[in-house]
C-alpha positions as a Python dict, from the first residue, in 0.01 Angstrom:
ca = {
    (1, 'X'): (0, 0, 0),
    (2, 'X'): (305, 111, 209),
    (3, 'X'): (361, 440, -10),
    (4, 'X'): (104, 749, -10),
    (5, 'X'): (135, 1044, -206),
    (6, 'X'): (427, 1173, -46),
    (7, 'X'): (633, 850, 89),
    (8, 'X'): (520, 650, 393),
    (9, 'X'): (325, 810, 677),
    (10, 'X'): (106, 669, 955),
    (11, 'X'): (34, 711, 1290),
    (12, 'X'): (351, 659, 1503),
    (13, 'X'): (331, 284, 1635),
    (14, 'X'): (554, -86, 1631),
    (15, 'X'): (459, -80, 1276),
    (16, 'X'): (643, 211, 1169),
    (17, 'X'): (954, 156, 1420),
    (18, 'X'): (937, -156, 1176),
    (19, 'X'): (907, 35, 876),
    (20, 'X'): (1215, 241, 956),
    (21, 'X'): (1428, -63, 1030),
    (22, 'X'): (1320, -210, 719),
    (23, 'X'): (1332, 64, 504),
    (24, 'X'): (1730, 146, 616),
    (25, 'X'): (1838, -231, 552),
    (26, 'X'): (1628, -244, 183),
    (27, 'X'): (1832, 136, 130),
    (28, 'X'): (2144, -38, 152),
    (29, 'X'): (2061, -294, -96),
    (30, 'X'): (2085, -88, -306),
    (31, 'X'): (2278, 231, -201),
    (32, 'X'): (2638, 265, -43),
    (33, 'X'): (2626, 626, 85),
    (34, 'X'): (2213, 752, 240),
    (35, 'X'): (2175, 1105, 393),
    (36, 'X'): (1957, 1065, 685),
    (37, 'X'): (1739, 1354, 856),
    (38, 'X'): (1435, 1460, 1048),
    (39, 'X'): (1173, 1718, 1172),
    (40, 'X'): (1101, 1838, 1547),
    (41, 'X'): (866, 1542, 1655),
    (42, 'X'): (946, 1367, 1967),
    (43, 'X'): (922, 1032, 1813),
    (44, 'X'): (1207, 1138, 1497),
    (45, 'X'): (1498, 1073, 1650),
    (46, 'X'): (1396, 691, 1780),
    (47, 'X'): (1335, 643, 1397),
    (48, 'X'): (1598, 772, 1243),
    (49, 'X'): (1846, 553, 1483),
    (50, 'X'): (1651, 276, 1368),
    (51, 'X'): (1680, 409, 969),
    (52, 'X'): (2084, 451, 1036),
    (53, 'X'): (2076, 72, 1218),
    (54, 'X'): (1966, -114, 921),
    (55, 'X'): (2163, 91, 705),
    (56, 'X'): (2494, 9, 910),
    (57, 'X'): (2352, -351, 935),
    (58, 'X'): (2332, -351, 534),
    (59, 'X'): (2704, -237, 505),
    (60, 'X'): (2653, 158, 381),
    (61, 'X'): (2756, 436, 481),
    (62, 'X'): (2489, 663, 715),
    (63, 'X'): (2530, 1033, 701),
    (64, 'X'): (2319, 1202, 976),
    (65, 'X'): (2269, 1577, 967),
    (66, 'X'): (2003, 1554, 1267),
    (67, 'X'): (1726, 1781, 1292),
    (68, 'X'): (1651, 1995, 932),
    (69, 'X'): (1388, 2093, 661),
    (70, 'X'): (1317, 1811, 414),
    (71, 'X'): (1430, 2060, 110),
    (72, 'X'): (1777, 2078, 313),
    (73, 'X'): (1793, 1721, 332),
    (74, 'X'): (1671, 1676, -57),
    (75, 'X'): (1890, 1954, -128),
    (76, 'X'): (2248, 1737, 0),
    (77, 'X'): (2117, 1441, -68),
    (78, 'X'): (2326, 1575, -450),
    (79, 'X'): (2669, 1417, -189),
    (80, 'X'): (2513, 1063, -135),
    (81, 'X'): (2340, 801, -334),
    (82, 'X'): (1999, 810, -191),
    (83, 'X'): (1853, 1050, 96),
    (84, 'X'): (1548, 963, 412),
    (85, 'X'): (1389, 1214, 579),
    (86, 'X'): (1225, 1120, 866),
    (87, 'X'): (868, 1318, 916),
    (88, 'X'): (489, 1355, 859),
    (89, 'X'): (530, 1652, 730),
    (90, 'X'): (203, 1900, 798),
    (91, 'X'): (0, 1603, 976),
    (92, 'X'): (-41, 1629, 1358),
    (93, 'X'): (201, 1517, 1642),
    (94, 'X'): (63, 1160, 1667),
    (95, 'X'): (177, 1051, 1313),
    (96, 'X'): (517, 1041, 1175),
    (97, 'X'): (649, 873, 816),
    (98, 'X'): (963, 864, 580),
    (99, 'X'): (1024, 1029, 299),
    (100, 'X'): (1289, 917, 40),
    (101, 'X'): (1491, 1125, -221),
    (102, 'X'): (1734, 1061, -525),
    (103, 'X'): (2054, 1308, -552),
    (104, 'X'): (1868, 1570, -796),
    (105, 'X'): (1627, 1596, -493),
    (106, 'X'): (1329, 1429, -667),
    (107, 'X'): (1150, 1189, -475),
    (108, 'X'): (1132, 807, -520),
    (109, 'X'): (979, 738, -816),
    (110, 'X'): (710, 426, -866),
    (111, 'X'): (931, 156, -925),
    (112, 'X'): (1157, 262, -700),
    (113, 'X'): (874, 241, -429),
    (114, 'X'): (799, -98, -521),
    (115, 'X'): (1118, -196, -574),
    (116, 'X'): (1164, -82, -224),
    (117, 'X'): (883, -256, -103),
    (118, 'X'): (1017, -594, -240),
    (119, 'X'): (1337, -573, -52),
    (120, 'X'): (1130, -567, 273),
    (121, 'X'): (997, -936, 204),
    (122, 'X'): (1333, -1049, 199),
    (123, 'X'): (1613, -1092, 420),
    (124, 'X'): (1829, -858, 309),
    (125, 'X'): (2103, -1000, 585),
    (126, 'X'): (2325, -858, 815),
    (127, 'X'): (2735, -961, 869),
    (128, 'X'): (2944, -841, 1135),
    (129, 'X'): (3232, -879, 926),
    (130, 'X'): (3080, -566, 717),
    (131, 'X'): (2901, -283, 921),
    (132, 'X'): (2868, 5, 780),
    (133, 'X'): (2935, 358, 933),
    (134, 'X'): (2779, 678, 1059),
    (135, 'X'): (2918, 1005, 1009),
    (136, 'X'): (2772, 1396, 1110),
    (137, 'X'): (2678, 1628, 731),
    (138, 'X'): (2600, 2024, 815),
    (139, 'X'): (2315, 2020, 555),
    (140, 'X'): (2173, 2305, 655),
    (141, 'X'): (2512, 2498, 584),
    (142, 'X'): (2458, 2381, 205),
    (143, 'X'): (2107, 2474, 140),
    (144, 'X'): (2133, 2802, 312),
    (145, 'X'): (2446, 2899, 97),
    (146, 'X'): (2225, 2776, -217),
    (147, 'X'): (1964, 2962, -169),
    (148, 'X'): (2120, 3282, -96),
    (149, 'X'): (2328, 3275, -428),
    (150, 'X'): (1960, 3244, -603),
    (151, 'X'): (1758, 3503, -414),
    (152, 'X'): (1861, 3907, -425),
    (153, 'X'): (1829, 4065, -128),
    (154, 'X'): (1534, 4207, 5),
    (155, 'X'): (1587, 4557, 167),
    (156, 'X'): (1505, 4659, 488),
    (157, 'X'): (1126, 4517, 500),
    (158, 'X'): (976, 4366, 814),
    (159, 'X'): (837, 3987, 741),
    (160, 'X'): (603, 3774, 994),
    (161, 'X'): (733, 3446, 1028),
    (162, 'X'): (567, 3143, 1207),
    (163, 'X'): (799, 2847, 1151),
    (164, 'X'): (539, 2600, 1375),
    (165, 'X'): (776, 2512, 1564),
    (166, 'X'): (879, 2226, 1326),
    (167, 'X'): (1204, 2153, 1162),
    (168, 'X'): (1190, 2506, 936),
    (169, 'X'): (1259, 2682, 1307),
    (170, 'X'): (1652, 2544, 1203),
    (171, 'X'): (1678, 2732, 916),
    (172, 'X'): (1454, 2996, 790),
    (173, 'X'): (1516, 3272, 1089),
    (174, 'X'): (1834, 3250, 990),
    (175, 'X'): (1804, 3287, 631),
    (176, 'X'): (1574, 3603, 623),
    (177, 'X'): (1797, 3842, 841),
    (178, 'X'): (2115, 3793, 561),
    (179, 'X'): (1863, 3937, 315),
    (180, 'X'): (1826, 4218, 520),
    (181, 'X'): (1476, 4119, 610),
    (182, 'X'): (1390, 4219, 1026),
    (183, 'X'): (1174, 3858, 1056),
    (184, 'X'): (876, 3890, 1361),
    (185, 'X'): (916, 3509, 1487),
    (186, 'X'): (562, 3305, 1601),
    (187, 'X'): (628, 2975, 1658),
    (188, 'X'): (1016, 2957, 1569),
    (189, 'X'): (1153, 2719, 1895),
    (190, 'X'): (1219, 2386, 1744),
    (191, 'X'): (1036, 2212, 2074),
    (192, 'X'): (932, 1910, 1952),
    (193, 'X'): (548, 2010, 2043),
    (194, 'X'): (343, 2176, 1762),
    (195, 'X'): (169, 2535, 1890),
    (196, 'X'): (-70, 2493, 1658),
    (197, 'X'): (-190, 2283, 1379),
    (198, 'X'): (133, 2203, 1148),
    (199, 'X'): (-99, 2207, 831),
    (200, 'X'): (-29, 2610, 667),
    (201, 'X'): (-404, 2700, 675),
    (202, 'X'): (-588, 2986, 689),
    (203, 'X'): (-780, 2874, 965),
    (204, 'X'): (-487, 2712, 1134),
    (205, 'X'): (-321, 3047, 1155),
    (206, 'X'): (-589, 3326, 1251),
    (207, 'X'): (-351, 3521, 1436),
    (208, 'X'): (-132, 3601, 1141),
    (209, 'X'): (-330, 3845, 943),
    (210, 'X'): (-336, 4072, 1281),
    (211, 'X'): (17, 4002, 1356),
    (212, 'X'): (130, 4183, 1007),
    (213, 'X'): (-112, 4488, 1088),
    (214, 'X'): (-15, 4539, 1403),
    (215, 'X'): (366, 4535, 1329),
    (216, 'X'): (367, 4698, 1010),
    (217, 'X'): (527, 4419, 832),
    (218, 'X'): (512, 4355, 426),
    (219, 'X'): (404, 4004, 472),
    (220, 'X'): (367, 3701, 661),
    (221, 'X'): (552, 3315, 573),
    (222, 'X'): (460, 3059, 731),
    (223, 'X'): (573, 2696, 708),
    (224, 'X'): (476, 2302, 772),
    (225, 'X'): (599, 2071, 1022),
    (226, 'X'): (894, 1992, 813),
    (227, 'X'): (920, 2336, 545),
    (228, 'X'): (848, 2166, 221),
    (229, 'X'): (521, 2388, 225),
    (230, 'X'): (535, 2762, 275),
    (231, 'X'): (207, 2996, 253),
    (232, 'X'): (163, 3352, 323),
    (233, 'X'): (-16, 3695, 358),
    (234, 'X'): (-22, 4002, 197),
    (235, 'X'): (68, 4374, 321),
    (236, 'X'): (-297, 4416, 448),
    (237, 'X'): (-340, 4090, 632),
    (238, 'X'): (-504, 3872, 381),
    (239, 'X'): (-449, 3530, 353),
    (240, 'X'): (-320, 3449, -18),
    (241, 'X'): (-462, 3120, -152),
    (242, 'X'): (-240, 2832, -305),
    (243, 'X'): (-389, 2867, -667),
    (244, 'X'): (-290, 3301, -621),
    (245, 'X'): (54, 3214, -443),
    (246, 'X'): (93, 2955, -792),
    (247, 'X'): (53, 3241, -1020),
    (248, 'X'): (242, 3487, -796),
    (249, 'X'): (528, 3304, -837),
    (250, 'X'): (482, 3212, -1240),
    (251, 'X'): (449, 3585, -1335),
    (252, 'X'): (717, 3684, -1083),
    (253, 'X'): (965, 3387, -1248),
    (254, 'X'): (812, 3454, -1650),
    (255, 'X'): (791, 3081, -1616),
    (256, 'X'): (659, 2966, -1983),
    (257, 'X'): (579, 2639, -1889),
    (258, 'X'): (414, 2527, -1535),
    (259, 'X'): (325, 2158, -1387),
    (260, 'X'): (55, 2176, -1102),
    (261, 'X'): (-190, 1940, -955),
    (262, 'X'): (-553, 1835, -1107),
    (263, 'X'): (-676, 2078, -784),
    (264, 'X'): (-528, 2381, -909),
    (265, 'X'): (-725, 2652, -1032),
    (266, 'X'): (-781, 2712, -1423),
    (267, 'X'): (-605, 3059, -1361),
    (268, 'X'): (-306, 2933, -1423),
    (269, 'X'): (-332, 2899, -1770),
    (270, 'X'): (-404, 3234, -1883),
    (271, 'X'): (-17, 3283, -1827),
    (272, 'X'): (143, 2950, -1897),
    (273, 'X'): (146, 2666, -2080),
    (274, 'X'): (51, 2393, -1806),
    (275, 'X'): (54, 1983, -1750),
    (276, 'X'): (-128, 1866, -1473),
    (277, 'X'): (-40, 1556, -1246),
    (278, 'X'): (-243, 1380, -989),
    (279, 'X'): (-233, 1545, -664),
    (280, 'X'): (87, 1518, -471),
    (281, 'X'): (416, 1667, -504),
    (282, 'X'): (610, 1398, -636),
    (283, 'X'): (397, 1374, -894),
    (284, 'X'): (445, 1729, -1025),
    (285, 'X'): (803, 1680, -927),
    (286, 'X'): (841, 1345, -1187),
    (287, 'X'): (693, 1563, -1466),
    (288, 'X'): (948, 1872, -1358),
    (289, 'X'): (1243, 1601, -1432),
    (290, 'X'): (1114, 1634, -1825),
    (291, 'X'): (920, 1955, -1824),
    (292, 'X'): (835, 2277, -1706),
    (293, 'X'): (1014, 2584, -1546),
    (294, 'X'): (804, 2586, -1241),
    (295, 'X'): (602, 2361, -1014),
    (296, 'X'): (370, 2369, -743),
    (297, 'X'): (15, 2263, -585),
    (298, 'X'): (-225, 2490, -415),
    (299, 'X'): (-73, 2264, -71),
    (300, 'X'): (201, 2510, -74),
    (301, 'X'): (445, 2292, -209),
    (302, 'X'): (653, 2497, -459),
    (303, 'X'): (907, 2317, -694),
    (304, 'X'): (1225, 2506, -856),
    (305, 'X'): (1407, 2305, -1072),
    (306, 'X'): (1685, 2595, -1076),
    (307, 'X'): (1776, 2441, -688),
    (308, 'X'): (1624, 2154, -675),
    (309, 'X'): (1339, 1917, -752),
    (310, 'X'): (1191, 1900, -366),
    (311, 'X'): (918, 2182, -278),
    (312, 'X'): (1113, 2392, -111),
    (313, 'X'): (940, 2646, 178),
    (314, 'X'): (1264, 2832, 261),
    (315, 'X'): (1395, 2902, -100),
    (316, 'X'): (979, 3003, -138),
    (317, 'X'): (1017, 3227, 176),
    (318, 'X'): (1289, 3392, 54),
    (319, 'X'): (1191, 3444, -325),
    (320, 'X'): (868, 3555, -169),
    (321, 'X'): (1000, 3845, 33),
    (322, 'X'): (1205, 3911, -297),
    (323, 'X'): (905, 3962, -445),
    (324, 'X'): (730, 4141, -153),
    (325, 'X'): (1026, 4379, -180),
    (326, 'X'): (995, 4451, -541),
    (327, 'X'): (643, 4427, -606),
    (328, 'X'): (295, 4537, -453),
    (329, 'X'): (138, 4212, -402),
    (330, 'X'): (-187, 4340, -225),
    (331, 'X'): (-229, 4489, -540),
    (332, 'X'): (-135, 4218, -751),
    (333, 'X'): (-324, 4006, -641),
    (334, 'X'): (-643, 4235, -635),
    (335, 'X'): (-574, 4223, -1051),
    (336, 'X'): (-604, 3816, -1079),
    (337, 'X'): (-871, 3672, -1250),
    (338, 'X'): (-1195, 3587, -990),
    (339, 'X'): (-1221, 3216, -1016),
    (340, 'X'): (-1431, 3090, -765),
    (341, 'X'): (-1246, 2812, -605),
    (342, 'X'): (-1408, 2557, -341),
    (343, 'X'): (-1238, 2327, -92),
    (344, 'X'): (-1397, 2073, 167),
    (345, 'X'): (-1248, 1807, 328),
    (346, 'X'): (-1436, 1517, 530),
    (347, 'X'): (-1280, 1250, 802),
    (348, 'X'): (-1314, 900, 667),
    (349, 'X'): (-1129, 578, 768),
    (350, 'X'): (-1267, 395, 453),
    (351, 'X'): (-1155, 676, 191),
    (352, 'X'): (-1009, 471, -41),
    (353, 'X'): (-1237, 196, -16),
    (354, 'X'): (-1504, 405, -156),
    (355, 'X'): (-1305, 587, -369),
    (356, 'X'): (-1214, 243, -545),
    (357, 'X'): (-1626, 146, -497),
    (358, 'X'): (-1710, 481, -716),
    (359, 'X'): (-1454, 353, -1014),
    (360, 'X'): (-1150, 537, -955),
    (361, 'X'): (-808, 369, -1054),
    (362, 'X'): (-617, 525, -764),
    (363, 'X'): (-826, 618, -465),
    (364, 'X'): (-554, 877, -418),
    (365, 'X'): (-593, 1038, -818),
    (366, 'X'): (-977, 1041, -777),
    (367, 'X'): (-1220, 1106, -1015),
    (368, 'X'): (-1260, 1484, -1195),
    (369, 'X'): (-1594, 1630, -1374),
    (370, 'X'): (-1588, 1893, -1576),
    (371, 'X'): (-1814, 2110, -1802),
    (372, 'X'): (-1779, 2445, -1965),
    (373, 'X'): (-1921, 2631, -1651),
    (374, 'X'): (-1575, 2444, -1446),
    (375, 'X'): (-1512, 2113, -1265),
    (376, 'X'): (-1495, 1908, -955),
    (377, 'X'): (-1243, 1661, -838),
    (378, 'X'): (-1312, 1409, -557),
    (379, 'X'): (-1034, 1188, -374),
    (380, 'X'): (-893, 1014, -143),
    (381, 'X'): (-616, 1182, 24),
    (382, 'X'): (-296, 1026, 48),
    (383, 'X'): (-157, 1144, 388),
    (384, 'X'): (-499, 1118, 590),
    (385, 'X'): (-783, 895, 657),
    (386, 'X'): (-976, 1197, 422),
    (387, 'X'): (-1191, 1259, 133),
    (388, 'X'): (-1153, 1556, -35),
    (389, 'X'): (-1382, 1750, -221),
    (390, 'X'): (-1263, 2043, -466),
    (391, 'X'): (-1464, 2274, -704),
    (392, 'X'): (-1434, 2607, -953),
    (393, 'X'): (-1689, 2711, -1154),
    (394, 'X'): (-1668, 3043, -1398),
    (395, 'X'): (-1921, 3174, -1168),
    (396, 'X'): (-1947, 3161, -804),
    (397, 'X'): (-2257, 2981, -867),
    (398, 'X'): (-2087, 2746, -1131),
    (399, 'X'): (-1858, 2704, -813),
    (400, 'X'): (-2067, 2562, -614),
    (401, 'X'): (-2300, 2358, -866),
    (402, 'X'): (-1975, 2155, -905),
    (403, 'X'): (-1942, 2138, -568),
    (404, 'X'): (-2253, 1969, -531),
    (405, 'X'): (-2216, 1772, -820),
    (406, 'X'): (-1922, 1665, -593),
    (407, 'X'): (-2110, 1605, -292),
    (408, 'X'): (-2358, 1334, -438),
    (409, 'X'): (-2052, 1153, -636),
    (410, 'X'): (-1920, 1073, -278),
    (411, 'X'): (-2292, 1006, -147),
    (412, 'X'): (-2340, 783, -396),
    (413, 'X'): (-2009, 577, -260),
    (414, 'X'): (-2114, 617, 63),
    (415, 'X'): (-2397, 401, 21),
    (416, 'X'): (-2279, 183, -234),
}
């Protein structure tokens, strides 16, 4: 299966220069005008020439806005037919992918996966007589202007802000200072070379918490290799957890109606209605297309339909100092309900093949248990040769019965 979760990603090698060809040619089938851009990794720009090649081999029109967030890239691909974004998003340095967006800034749907997959058995042909062209888009120009006519400004409030030296370095420090936010930059060169593990974790970032003490700051943002996640901290240094920063933002928005991931916490629903999707942000960003003012997974992808329908880490930054301004999260978040939440997450190259050996229908969906004490999902993820293992229980102990309950699931595959 060429298509994961969140479009096509793999470690960088022939394959994927491949893949990239492929993929601009099978674009052009079907689309006259593609927006191409990409993160900070050193192997980006070799695939998006060879993205713009077959698309000026295919006849269409290439519109390169170089180095930007994916959300600023989903965000103008509303000018063009179709949008690529070259990147692997939060994975490390070694991998790299594509990820493909319609005009609303939703990402390729099923059967336009597979439909995109079909065109790369063919031949989809190449005449002199009809290259295409490439021309230079300022998309960052766009999305910036969006988001400021969405977000109020934010006072004078100091804000950590470790960009990870991926392709949110080209936008965010620029956004927070016209919001009259004084930003504290970690991490905010775009050098090509990751500081520190892209992924937004807690235990990726253990600098942070001291970094907002020390300097006084309301809170910290911090963002993924390519900004379509953005996590943060609160006024005292604490880490705030996806399934918190979910509600934050649904209270914060009065969103009535919510669509998050099978992995979020049951919190949520004690102040929205909610629909659940398999893990994965296009999947929450399909249902958004129908229903729902808000979206999000506890990844730090957050989806708002009001600027687009790609998670969007800037536009999250920014409403997120908003609230930071306005609000006293520390406190806020010390008046959520205590649902004891449990993550684990465990390196294996045959993830799928035992998620498929257990009985689930997509490796990458998995397969949840639940009771009245809580409930347990198990999958395969789809960006990394990963199982992962997620638990709440009404009780911390509830918590991590499921958890266990988890544990001999994927034992039982193991040794199937």
């Amino acid at each position: 299966m060429l298509f994961g979760s969140s479009g096509i990603r793999r470690r960088f090698d022939q394959e994927l220069l491949t893949i990239a060809l492929k993929t601009g040619s099978a674009l052009a089938a079907r689309s006259s005008d593609v927006l191409v851009g990409m993160d900070t990794r050193t192997t980006s720009p070799i695939l998006s020439h060879l993205v713009i090649a077959g698309l000026l081999g295919g006849g269409a029109t290439a519109h390169s806005c170089g180095i930007a967030p994916t959300p600023s890239v989903a965000y103008a691909a509303r000018d063009t037919d179709a949008a690529c974004m070259i990147t692997a998003s939060h994975n490390p340095e070694e991998y790299n992918g594509l990820k493909l967006f319609n005009p609303d800034g939703s990402s390729f749907a099923k059967r336009q996966q597979d439909d995109l997959e079909e065109l790369f058995t063919r031949d989809c042909g190449a005449d002199w007589e009809n290259q295409g062209s490439c021309k230079s888009v300022d998309a960052l120009s766009k999305h910036m202007k969006a988001i400021l006519e969405r977000v109020r400004g934010s006072g004078e409030i100091s804000v950590v802000l470790d960009c990870g030296n991926g392709a949110g370095c080209m936008l965010t420090p620029q956004l927070l200072p016209l919001l009259g936010i004084r930003p504290v930059c970690i991490n905010c060169n775009p050098s090509g070379h990751f500081s520190r593990p892209s992924e937004p974790l807690e235990k990726n970032l253990p600098y942070i918490g001291e970094m907002v003490r020390a300097t006084g700051s309301r809170c910290a943002v911090v963002h993924d290799g390519d900004a379509d996640r953005m996590m943060a901290w609160d006024r005292k240094g604490r880490y705030i957890s996806g399934d918190h920063m979910l509600m934050l933002f649904a209270r914060y928005l009065d969103a009535k109606q919510v669509v998050t991931t099978t992995d979020a916490s049951m919190m949520i629903e004690e102040v929205a209605e909610v629909r659940r999707t398999p893990v994965g942000d296009a999947f929450v960003s399909e249902e958004l297309l129908s229903w729902g003012d808000f979206g999000g997974e506890p990844s730090g992808a957050w989806i708002f339909p009001r600027i687009s329908y790609c998670p969007d880490g800037p536009f999250a930054a920014a409403l997120f100092c908003e609230i930071a301004a306005e609000w006293d999260i520390a406190q806020e978040l010390d008046k959520m309900p205590p649902y004891p939440i449990l993550r684990e997450s465990f390196d294996c190259e045959t993830a799928r093949g035992i998620m498929t050996a257990l009985g689930a229908e997509n490796p990458t969906d998995g397969i949840r248990i639940a009771d009245e004490r809580g409930w347990c999902l198990v999958r395969a993820s789809g960006t990394e040769p990963k199982i992962r293992i997620t638990a709440e229980g009404n009780t911390p102990q509830a918590a991590k019965a499921m958890l266990r309950r988890g544990r001999a699931l994927l034992k039982q595959g193991k040794t199937a």
